[in-house]
C-alpha positions in Angstrom: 87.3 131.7 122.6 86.1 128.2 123.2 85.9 128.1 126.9 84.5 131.8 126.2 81.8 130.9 124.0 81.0 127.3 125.0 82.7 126.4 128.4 81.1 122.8 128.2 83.4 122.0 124.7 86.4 120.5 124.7 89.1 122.2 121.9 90.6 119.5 119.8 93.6 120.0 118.0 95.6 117.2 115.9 99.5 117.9 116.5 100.8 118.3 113.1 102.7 114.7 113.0 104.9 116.2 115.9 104.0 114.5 118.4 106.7 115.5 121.2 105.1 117.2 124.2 107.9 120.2 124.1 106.4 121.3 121.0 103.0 121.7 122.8 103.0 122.1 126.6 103.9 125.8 126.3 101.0 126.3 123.5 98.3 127.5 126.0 97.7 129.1 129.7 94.9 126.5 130.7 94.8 123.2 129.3 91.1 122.6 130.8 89.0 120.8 128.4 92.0 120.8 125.9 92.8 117.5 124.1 95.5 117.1 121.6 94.5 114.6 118.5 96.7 111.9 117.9 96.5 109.0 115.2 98.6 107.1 112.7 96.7 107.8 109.8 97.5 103.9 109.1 95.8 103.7 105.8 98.8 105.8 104.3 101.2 103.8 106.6 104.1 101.8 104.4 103.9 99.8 108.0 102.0 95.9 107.6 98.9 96.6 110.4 97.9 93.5 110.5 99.6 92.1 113.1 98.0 92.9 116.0 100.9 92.4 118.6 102.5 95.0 116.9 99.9 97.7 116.7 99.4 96.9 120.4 103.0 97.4 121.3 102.6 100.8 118.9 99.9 102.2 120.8 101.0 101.2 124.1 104.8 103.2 122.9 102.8 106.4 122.1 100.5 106.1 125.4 103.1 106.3 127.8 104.9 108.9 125.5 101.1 111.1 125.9 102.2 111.6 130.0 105.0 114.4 129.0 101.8 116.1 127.5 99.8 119.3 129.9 96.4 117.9 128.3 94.8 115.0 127.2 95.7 113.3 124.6 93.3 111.3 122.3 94.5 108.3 120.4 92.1 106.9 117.4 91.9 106.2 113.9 89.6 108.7 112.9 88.1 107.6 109.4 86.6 104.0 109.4 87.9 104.1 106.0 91.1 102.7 106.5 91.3 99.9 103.3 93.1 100.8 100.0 89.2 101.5 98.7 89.1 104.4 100.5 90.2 106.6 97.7 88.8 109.6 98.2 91.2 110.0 101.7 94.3 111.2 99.2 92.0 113.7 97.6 88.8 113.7 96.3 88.5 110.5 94.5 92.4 110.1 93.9 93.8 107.2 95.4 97.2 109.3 95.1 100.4 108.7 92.7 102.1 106.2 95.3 99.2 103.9 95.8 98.3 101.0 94.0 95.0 100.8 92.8 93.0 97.7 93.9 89.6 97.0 92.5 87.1 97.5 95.4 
């Protein structure tokens, strides 16, 4: 319907948190203009992000992993609010029962 409606537009779809390219090659007949969204959602990681060798080395693991996939795949942190003052991103205005609350 996409490439029917609006051929210039890319569709964009985020992979679930299954990020293996047999779960999506077979998806679709033409992956032109297709890109599969993928991110780490790191504010909800249990993972420390600030070291940056690590993140590096993260990204650079899931880039050559994005080559198994038929279309492109786009890495990014999506919402620039990625501190534990970003409540509203466990629901609206619920920092969620597992985190701790931290005066902004």
């Amino acid at each position: 319907m996409v490439q029917l409606y609006a051929p210039q537009a890319y569709f964009v779809f985020h992979d679930a948190y299954r990020y293996e390219a047999h779960t999506w090659n077979d998806l679709f007949n033409d992956y032109h203009k297709v890109a599969l969204d993928h991110h780490y959602y790191q504010t909800f990681s249990s993972q420390e992000f600030s070291q940056i060798v690590q993140n590096c080395q993260d990204y650079q693991y899931e880039a050559k992993a994005a080559k198994a996939f038929k279309m492109e795949v786009w890495f990014g942190e999506w919402s620039l609010a990625t501190d534990n003052c970003a409540m509203w991103l466990g629901g609206f205005n619920d920092i969620g029962p597992n985190t701790p609350y931290h005066e902004c």
